[in-house]
C-alpha positions as CSV (number, residue, x, y, z in Angstrom):
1,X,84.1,-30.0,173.7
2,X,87.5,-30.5,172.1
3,X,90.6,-28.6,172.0
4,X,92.2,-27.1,168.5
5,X,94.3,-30.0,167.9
6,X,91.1,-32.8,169.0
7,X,91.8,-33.3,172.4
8,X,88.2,-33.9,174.5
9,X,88.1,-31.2,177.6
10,X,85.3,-32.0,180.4
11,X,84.0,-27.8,180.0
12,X,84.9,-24.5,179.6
13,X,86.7,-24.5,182.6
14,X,89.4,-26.8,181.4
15,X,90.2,-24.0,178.4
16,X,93.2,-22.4,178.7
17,X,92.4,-18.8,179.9
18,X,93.4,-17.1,176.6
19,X,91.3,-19.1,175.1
20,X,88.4,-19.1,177.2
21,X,88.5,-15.0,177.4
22,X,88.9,-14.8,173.5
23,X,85.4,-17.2,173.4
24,X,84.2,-14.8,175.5
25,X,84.9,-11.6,173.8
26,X,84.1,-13.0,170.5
27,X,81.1,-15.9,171.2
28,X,79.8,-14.8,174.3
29,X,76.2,-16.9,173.3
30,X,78.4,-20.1,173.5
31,X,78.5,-19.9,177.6
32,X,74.7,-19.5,177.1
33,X,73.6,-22.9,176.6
34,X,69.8,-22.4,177.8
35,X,68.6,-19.5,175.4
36,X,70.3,-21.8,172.1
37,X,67.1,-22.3,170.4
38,X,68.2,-23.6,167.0
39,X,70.7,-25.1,165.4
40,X,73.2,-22.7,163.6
41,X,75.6,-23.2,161.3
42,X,78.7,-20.6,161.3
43,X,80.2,-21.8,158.7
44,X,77.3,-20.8,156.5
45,X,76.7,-18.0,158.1
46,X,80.0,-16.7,157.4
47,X,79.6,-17.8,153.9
48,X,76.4,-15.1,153.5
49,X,78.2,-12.8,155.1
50,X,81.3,-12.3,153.3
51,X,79.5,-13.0,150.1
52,X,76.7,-9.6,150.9
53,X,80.4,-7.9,151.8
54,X,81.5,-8.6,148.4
55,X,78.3,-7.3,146.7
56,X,78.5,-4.4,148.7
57,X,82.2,-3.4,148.1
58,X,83.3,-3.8,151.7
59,X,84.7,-7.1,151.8
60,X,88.5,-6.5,153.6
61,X,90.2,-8.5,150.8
62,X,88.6,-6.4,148.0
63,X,90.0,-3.1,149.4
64,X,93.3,-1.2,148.5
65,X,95.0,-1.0,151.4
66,X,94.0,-4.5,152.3
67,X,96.9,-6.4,154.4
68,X,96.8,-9.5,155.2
69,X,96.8,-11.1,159.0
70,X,99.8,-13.0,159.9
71,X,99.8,-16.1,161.1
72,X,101.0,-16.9,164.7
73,X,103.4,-20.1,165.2
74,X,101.9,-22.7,167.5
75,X,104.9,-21.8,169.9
76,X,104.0,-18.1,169.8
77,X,100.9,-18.8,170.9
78,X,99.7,-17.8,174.7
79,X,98.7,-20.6,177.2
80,X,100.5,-23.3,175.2
């Protein structure tokens, strides 16, 4: 495991606990190691998913009232 900015960490446990509890809420499966049965790749994943949003008219960028999310500053940033 590494940190954001490449920093190796021995485990979840050494995660600051925003972090950790926003893994949780959003990647539970990651804490799961012994049910991982294949390889995934997220980054593809993503890919199919945004571009089956786009055929289907829902992707958020394509809509009206679409605003985009603002960046937090690395010193805005909890735990840090």
């Amino acid at each position: 495991m590494v940190r954001a900015y490449g920093q190796h960490i021995s485990g979840y446990d050494d995660l600051p606990a925003t972090v950790r509890s926003n893994l949780e809420k959003y990647t539970p499966e990651i804490f799961e190691l012994q049910s991982w049965q294949e390889t995934r790749f997220d980054a593809v994943e993503l890919m199919q998913e945004l571009i089956e949003k786009r055929a289907n008219g829902t992707l958020d960028i394509d809509q009206p009232d679409y605003q985009p999310r603002r960046v937090k500053r690395f010193n805005e940033l909890e735990g840090f």
